[in-house]
Structure formats: C-alpha cells, structure tokens
C-alpha positions as CSV (number, residue, x, y, z in Angstrom):
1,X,-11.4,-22.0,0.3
2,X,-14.4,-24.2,-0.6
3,X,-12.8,-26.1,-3.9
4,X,-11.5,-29.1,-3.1
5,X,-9.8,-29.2,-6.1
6,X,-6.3,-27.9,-6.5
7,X,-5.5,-24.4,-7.3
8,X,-2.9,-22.8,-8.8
9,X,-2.2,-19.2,-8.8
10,X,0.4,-16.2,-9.8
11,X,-0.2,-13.2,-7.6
12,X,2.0,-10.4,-6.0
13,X,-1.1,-9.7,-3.4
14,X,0.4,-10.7,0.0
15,X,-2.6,-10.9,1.4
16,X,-4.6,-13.0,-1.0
17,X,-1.7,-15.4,-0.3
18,X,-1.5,-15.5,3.0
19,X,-5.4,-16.6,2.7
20,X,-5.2,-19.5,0.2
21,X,-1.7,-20.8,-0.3
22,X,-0.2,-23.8,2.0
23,X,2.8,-24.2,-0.7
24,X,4.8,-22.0,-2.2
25,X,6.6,-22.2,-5.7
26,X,9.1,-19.4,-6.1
27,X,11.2,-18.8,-9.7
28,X,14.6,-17.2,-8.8
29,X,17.5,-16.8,-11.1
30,X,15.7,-19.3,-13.1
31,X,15.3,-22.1,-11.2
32,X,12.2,-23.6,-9.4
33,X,12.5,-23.6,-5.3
34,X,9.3,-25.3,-3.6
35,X,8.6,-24.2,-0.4
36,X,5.8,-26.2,1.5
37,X,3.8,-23.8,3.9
38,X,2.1,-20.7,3.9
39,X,3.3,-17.3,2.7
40,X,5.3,-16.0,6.0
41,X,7.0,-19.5,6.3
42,X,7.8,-18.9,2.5
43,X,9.6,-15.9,3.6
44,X,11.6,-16.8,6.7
45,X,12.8,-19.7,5.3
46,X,13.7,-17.6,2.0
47,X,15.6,-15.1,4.2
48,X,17.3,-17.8,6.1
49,X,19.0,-19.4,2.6
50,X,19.7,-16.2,1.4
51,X,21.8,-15.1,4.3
52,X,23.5,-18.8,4.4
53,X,23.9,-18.0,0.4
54,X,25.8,-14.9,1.3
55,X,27.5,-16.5,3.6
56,X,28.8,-19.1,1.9
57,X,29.5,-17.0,-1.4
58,X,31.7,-15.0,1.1
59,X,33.9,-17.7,2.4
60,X,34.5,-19.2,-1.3
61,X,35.0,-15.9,-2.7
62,X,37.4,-16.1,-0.2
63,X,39.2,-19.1,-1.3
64,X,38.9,-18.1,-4.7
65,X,41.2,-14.7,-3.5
66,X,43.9,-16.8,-1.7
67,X,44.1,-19.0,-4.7
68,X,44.6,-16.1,-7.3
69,X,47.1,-14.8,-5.0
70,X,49.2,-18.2,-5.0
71,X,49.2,-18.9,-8.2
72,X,50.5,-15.5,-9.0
73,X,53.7,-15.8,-7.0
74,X,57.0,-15.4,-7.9
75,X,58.8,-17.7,-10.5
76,X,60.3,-20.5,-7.7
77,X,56.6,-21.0,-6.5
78,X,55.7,-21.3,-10.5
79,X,58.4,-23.8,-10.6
80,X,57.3,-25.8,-7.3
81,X,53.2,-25.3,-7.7
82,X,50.9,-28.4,-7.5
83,X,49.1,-29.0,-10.8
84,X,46.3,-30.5,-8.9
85,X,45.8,-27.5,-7.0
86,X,46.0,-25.5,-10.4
87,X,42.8,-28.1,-11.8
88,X,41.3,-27.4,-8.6
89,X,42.0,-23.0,-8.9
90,X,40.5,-23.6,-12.0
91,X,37.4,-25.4,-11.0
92,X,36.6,-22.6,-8.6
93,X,37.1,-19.7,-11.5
94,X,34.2,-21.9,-13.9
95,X,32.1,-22.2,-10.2
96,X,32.8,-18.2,-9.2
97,X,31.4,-17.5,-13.5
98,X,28.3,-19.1,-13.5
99,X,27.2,-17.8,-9.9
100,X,23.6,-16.6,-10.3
101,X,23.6,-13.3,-8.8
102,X,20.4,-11.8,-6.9
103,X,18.7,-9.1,-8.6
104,X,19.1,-6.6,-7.6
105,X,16.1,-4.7,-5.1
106,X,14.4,-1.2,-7.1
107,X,15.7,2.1,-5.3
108,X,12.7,5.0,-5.7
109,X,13.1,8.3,-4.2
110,X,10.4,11.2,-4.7
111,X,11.0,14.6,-5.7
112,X,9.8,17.1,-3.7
113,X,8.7,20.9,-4.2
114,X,7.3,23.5,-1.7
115,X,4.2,22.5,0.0
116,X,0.8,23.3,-1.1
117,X,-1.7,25.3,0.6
118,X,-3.7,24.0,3.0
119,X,-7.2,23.2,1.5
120,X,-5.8,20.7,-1.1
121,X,-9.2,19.9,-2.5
122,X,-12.5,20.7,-1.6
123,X,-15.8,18.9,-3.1
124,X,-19.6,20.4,-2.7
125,X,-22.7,18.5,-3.5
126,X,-20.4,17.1,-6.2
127,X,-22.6,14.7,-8.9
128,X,-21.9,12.6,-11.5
129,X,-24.4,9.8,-13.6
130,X,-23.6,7.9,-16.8
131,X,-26.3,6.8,-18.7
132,X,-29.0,7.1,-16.4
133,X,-26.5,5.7,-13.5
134,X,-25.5,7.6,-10.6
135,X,-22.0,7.1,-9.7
136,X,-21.6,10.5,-7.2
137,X,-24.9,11.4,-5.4
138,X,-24.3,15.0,-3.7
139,X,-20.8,14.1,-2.3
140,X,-18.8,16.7,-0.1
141,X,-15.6,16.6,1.1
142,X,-12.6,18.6,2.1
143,X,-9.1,17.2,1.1
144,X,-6.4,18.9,3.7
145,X,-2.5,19.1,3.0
146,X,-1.2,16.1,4.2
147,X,-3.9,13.5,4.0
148,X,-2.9,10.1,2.8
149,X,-6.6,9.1,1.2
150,X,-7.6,6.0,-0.2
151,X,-10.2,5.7,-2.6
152,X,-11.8,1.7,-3.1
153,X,-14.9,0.5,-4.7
154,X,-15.9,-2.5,-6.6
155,X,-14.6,-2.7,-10.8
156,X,-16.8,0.3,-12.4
157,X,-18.4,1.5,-8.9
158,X,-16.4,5.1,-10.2
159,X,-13.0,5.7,-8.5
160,X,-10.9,6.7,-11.5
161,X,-14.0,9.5,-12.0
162,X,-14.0,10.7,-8.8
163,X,-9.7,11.3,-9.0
164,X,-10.7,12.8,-12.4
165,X,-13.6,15.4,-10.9
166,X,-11.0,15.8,-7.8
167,X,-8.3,17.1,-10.7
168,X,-10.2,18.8,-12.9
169,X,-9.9,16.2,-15.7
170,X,-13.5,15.9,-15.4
171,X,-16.7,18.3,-14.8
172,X,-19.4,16.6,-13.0
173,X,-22.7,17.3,-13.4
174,X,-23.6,19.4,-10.9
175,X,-21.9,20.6,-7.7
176,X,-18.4,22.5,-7.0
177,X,-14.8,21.8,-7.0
178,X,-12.0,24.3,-5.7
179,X,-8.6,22.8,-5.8
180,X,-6.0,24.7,-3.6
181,X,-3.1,27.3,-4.5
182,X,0.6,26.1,-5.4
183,X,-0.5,22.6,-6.2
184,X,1.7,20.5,-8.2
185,X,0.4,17.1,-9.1
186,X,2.1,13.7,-10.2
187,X,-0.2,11.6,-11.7
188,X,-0.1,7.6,-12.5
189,X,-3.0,6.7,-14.8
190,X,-3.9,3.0,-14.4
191,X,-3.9,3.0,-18.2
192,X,-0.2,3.9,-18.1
193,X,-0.9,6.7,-20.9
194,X,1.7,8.9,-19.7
195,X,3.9,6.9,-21.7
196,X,4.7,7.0,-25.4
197,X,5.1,3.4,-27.1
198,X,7.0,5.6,-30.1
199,X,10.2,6.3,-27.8
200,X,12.3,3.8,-25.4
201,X,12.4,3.5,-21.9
202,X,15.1,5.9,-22.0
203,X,13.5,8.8,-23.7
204,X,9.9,8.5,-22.0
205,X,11.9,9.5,-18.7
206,X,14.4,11.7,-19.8
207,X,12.6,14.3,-22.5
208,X,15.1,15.7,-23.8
209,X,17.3,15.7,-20.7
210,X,21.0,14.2,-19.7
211,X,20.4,15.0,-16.1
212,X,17.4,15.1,-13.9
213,X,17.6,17.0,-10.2
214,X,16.0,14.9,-7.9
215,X,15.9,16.7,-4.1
216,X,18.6,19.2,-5.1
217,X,20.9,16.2,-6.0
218,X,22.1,15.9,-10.0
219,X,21.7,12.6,-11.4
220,X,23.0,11.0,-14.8
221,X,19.4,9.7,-16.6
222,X,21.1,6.1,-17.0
223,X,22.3,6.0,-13.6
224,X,18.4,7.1,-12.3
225,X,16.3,4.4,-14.6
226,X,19.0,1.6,-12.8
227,X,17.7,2.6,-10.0
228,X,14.3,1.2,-11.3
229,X,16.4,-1.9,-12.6
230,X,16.7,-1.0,-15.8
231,X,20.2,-1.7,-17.6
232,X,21.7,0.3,-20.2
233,X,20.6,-1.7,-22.8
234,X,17.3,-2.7,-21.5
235,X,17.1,1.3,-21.0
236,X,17.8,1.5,-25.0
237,X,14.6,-0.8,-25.9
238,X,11.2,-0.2,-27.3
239,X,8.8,-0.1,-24.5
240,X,6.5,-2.3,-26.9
241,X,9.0,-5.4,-25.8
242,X,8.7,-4.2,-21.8
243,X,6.9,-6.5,-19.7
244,X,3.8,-5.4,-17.6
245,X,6.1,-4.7,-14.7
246,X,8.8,-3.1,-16.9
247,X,6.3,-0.7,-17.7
248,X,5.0,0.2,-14.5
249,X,8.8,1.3,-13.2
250,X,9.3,2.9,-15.9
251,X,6.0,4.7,-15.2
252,X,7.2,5.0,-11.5
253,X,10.6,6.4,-12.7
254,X,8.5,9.5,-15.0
255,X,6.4,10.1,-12.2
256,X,9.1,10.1,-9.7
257,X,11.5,12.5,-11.5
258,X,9.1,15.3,-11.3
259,X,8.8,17.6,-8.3
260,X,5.3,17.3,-6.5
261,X,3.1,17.9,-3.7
262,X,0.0,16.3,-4.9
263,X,0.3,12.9,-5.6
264,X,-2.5,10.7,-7.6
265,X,-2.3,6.8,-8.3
266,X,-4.7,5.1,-9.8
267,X,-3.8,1.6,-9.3
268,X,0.1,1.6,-8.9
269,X,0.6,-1.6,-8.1
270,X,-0.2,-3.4,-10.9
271,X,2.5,-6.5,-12.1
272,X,5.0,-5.3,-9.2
273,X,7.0,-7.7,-7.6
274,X,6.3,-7.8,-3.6
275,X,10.2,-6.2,-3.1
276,X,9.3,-3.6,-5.4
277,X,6.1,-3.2,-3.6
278,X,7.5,-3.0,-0.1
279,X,9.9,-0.2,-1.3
280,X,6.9,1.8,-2.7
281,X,4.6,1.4,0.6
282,X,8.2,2.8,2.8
283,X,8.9,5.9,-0.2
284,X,5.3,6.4,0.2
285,X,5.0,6.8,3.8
286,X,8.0,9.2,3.9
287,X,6.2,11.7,1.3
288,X,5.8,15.0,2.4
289,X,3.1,16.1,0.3
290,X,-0.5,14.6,-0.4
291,X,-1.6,11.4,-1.3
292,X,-4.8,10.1,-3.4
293,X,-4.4,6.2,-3.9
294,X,-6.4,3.8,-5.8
295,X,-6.1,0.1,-5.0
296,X,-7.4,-2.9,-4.8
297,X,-4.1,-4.1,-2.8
298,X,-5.7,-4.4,0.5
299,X,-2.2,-5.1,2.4
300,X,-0.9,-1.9,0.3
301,X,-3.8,0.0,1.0
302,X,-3.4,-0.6,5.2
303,X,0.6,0.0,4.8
304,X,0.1,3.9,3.1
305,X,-3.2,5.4,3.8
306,X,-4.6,6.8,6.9
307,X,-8.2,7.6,5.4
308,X,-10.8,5.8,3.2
309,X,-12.9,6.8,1.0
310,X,-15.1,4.0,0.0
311,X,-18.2,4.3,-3.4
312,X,-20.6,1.6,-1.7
313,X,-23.4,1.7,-4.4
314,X,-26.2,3.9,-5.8
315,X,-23.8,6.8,-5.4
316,X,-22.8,7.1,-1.8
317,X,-19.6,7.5,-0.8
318,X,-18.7,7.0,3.1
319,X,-15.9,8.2,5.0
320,X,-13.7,6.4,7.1
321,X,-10.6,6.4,9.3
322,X,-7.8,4.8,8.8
323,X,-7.2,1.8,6.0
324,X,-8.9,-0.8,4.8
325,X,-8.9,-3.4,7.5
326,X,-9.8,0.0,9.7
327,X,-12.9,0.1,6.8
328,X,-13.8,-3.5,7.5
329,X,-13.9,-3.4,11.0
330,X,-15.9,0.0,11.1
331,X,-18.4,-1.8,8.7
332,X,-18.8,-5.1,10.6
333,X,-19.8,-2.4,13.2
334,X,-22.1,-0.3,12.2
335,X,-23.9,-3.3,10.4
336,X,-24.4,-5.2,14.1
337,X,-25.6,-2.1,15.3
338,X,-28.2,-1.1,12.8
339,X,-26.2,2.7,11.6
340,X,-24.8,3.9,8.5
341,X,-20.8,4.9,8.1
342,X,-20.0,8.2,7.5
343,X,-17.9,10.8,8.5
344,X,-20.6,11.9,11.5
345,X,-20.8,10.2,14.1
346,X,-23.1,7.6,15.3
347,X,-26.1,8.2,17.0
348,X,-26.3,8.0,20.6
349,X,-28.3,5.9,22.5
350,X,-30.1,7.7,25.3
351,X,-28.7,8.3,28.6
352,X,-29.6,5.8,31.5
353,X,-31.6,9.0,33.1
354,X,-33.8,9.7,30.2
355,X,-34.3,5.9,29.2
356,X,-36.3,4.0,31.8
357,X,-38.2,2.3,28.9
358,X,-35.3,-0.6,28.5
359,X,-38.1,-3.2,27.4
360,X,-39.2,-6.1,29.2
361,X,-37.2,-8.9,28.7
362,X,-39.3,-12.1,27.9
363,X,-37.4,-14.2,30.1
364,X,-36.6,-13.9,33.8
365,X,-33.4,-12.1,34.5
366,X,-30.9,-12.7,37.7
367,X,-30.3,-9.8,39.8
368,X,-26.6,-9.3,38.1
369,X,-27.7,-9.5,34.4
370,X,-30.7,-7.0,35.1
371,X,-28.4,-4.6,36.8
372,X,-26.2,-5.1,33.8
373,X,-29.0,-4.4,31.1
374,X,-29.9,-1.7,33.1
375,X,-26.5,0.1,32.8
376,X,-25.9,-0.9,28.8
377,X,-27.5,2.2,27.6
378,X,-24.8,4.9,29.6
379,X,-21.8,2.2,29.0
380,X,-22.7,2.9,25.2
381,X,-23.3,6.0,25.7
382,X,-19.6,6.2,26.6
383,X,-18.2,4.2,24.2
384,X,-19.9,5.9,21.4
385,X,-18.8,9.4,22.6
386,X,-15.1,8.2,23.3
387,X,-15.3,6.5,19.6
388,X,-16.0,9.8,18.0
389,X,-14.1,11.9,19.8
390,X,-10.9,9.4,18.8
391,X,-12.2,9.6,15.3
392,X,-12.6,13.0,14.9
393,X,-9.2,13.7,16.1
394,X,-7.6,11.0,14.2
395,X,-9.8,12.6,11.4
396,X,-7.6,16.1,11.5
397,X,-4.8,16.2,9.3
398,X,-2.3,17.6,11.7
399,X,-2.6,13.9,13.9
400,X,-0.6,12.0,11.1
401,X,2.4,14.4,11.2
402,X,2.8,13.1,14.9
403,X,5.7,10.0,14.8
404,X,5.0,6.6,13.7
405,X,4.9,5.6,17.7
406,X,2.5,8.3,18.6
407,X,-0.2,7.1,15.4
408,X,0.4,3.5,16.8
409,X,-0.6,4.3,20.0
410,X,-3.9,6.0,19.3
411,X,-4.8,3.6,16.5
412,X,-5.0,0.5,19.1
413,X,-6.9,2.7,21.3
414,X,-9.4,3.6,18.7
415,X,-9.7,0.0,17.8
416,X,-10.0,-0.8,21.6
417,X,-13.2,1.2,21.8
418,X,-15.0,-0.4,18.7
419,X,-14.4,-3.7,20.1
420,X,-15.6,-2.6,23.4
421,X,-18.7,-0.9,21.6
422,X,-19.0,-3.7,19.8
423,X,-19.2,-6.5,22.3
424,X,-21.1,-3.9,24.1
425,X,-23.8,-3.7,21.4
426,X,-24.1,-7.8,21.2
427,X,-24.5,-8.1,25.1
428,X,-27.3,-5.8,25.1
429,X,-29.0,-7.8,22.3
430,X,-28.6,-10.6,24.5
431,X,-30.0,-9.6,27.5
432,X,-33.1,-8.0,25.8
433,X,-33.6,-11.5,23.8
C-alpha cells in the first residue's frame, strides 16, 4: 500500500484483493474485460452482465427458434419466402456458432464412511527439532470427532510436520501420539504426490475402475472427472501437459472419490480459481467427518475452520477459537493486555474487594472517572470470566454440530466480549496514566 508505483498482480486470494486492487482486469472466454473498482464492485457488476448475457442469449435463441421453424415450412411458404430474411436466418446461425459459452462451475461432492470414534487424535508432550531447531516444544492436544482445525504458521515454521506427527507419517522426538479407532483418512499433500505423472488424468482417479460409488450413488469415471471440468479428451492427457490448477482437481477428484472421516489438506488451495474455491469452502462445511487444514488462504481459512492452531516461534503452538480473523483479534488482545494465547484462559485481575491497592494516579481525577477506575478491576473481572466461559464452550466439539444460525449467534457474542474486554483494558490504562 506504500509503493507509489503501479502494481500488477495475478492472485485467486480474495482477500489480498480486496486490500490492494482499485481495478480489476478479468480474462473470460478469451477476451480482456476491465473493470475499474475494487474486488466486490468487480463482482456485482460481473453478476449483473452475466445475468443481462443470459438474458439476452435467451431472447435471440429465441429468435433463432422461430426462424428455423419458418424456414422449414411447407413447400408454398418455400415458394413465397423472403430471401432477405433467409441472409438475415443465416446471419443469426454464424452469430448462435461462435457464442462463447461460460465455463462451466466444478461440482465436488465428498464420500462419506461411518464415523470415527470419538478421540480423533490425541498429542502428549509431543517434540520435534531439526538441526538443532525446535519446531514442537512439548505440545499437547486432543483432536475430537468433528473439529474443523486449522493449522497456520509462517513458510518452514513446521505445519506440514505437525499433520505428519498427527498421522503417523512421522515420529517425533519425544512425546506420544494415539490416533483414534475406525479412522479413515483422505489426504492432499501440498506436493501433490498422490499423483503419478506415468498415467493420465483418467487413470490416476480411476485405478483400475469403470465406476466409482460415491454416497451409495454409482457413477461412470468420465462422467465424475467432468464434474471437476475435465472433458473426455482432456481426461485422456498426460498429466505432465495439466496446468497447476488441472492438477489440483484432479488431485481433488482422487481424494474425493474415496470414502473418509478424517480429512487432511495441506494447502488445497493452491492455483484454484475463486468459483472453484467457493464450491470447496460450501463441500467443506457440509463434511460430516473431521477436518485438519493447512492454508495460507486467510478468507478460506475463516469460511471452513472453527479452531486454530497457530506455530508462533521457538516451538510454541497456541490454541485458539474460531478462524483466522477470530486469531487476529484474540492476538491484538492479549498483546494490549500484556498475556499469552493459549487454550487457558487469561488471568484474572483481582476482585474489587481484594484490590484496594489501584495505584495513585499522577494526575487529579473527577469524581466520575475515579469512581470509574475504581470499578475497572470487577468490570474485568467479568468480562474475562464471561470470555472464557464463551470460549470454553465454543471450544467443545459438540457446539459446531448446532445450525449455522445457532454458531452465528454465539460467535458475535464472543466477539462482543473481547471488544468490551478490550476497550475495557485501554480505559483502565488511561485512567491510571
């Protein structure tokens, strides 16, 4: 935001553009469409020509059909036709051929199996170093069926080794790991080495196969990867010649086809288109099972996960509620007032009964603002106890499989209260100033 040269950029992160861009270049169907404004004007005024595209593709496909019909009429209306309006039926078949059509949107659906039990994953004193480097210091955890977990750190902080320690991929160097009963995992390595570069697109998915079930439903392995938007023919193809985003689909499409309750993705979002994207947060947030993401996507991240895991240095790893704007906001927080994020609670600040020592202040004080200082402590107090009893119920797994109205509703609350804590925490500073 500080150059003030200009920037160009190619990104699929929403929210990196909603930051930076004030003009929008967009490449559909091959042709170049500026749009001057930020990102969510981009897409209102894309939505409106789209729908005014559809609409008036409808009324000349229309025309086109009335015209077909005339000129197909019986031999006196042959005999008797204009030959303008045959030039003119013919202008409108040339028109109707080289309509660009809109590609067509991904369709993903998950295959499910029977649920897990209900410890998914559960981590003691877990710790891992590389050369001398600690990337896990003594971390515990317990990973409960249903959590939706997001794991974020800066490049080489150690997120893919923690998913690897989580699933066994990896032992750590000291500590435990007990992984649950019944678990079936789906997993999408960020390295895409699931797939085999000696087979197509085609043969990656299908193994041997003609059919896949998918959810009890029996499903022609063509007909499934053009639900990933993959024609026949591109289907057929080396997946040497795919395209970065070819290759995470197809990726997608192997992962999906397989019945799970454990779901790991190390960075899934990779070269997808934002349509693609959006489809994946919804399928996402309908999964029954449990979820362990990796992401740099921030909007992504916020849209799926209800917890965060987050490696901040020298090998701690704090626990917090909700996504990563939640994280953000819980940081911001706890760095005003002085205490460390985890998954305890903060301390307390002593009750106004057992803390006559508020200090002096060095300046004189009106009646109102010292009776105000005086009651700080207990209105903290308050705040902080409400704040963790909110977290710690939003912290159970059980609170997400409430509906989407229900989570709503408590999350506004629970950011209600660290505001008020907050603002709380600066007007004390204030007043003691």
């Amino acid at each position: 935001k500080q150059f003030t040269g200009s920037l160009v950029f190619v990104t699929h992160d929403r929210r990196f553009l909603r930051a930076l861009a004030t003009r929008i270049v967009e490449i559909d169907r091959g042709v170049l469409t500026d749009w001057p404004g930020d990102y969510d004007n981009y897409l209102r005024r894309r939505e409106e020509r789209l729908q005014a595209e559809a609409q008036a593709n409808a009324l000349f496909d229309k025309k086109l059909a009335q015209e077909e019909l005339w000129i197909r009429q019986g031999i006196k209306a042959r005999r008797t036709r204009n030959e303008g309006r045959v030039r003119a039926l013919k202008a409108l078949r040339n028109e109707r051929a080289q309509r660009r059509i809109l590609t067509g949107n991904a369709r993903m659906a998950l295959s499910h199996t029977q649920s897990s039990g209900k410890k998914v994953i559960e981590l003691s004193r877990v710790h891992q170093a590389f050369d001398g480097r600690v990337l896990i210091d003594h971390f515990s955890t317990t990973i409960m069926r249903g959590d939706r977990i997001g794991i974020i750190g800066p490049n080489g902080a150690g997120k893919s080794t923690l998913l690897k320690i989580m699933l066994g991929e990896l032992q750590p160097l000291g500590g435990e790991v007990k992984r649950g009963s019944s678990l079936q995992i789906a997993y999408f390595d960020q390295h895409r080495l699931q797939l085999n570069d000696r087979l197509n697109a085609l043969d990656n998915v299908a193994e041997g196969r003609e059919f896949i079930e998918l959810n009890g439903q029996r499903k022609h392995i063509i007909g499934y990867l053009q639900d990933f938007l993959f024609t026949p023919e591109r289907a057929r193809i080396s997946i040497t010649l795919l395209s970065g985003g070819e290759r995470n689909r197809l990726l997608l499409a192997k992962l999906f086809a397989k019945p799970s309750n454990l779901l790991v993705m190390d960075e899934p979002t990779n070269d997808l288109d934002v349509e693609t994207l959006e489809l994946l947060e919804d399928l996402l947030g309908s999964y029954a099972g449990t979820l362990l993401l990796v992401s740099h996507d921030r909007e992504f991240l916020d849209n799926v996960i209800t917890s965060t895991l987050v490696l901040e240095g020298h090998g701690h790893i704090g626990e917090y509620v909700g996504g990563y704007a939640d994280w953000l906001r819980q940081r911001k927080l706890t760095s005003a007032t002085g205490h460390r994020s985890r998954s305890s609670p903060a301390k307390k600040i002593p009750s106004n009964s057992a803390k006559p020592d508020v200090p002096s202040p060095p300046r004189k004080l009106g009646y109102h603002q010292a009776r105000e200082l005086q009651e700080l402590p207990a209105r903290i107090e308050t705040l902080e106890t409400e704040l963790a009893e909110r977290t710690q119920h939003m912290a159970n797994p059980a609170f997400f499989r409430q509906n989407s109205a229900a989570i709503v509703i408590a999350n506004d609350a629970l950011t209600k209260v660290q505001n008020e804590l907050e603002l709380a925490y600066r007007r004390w500073e204030e007043l003691e100033s």
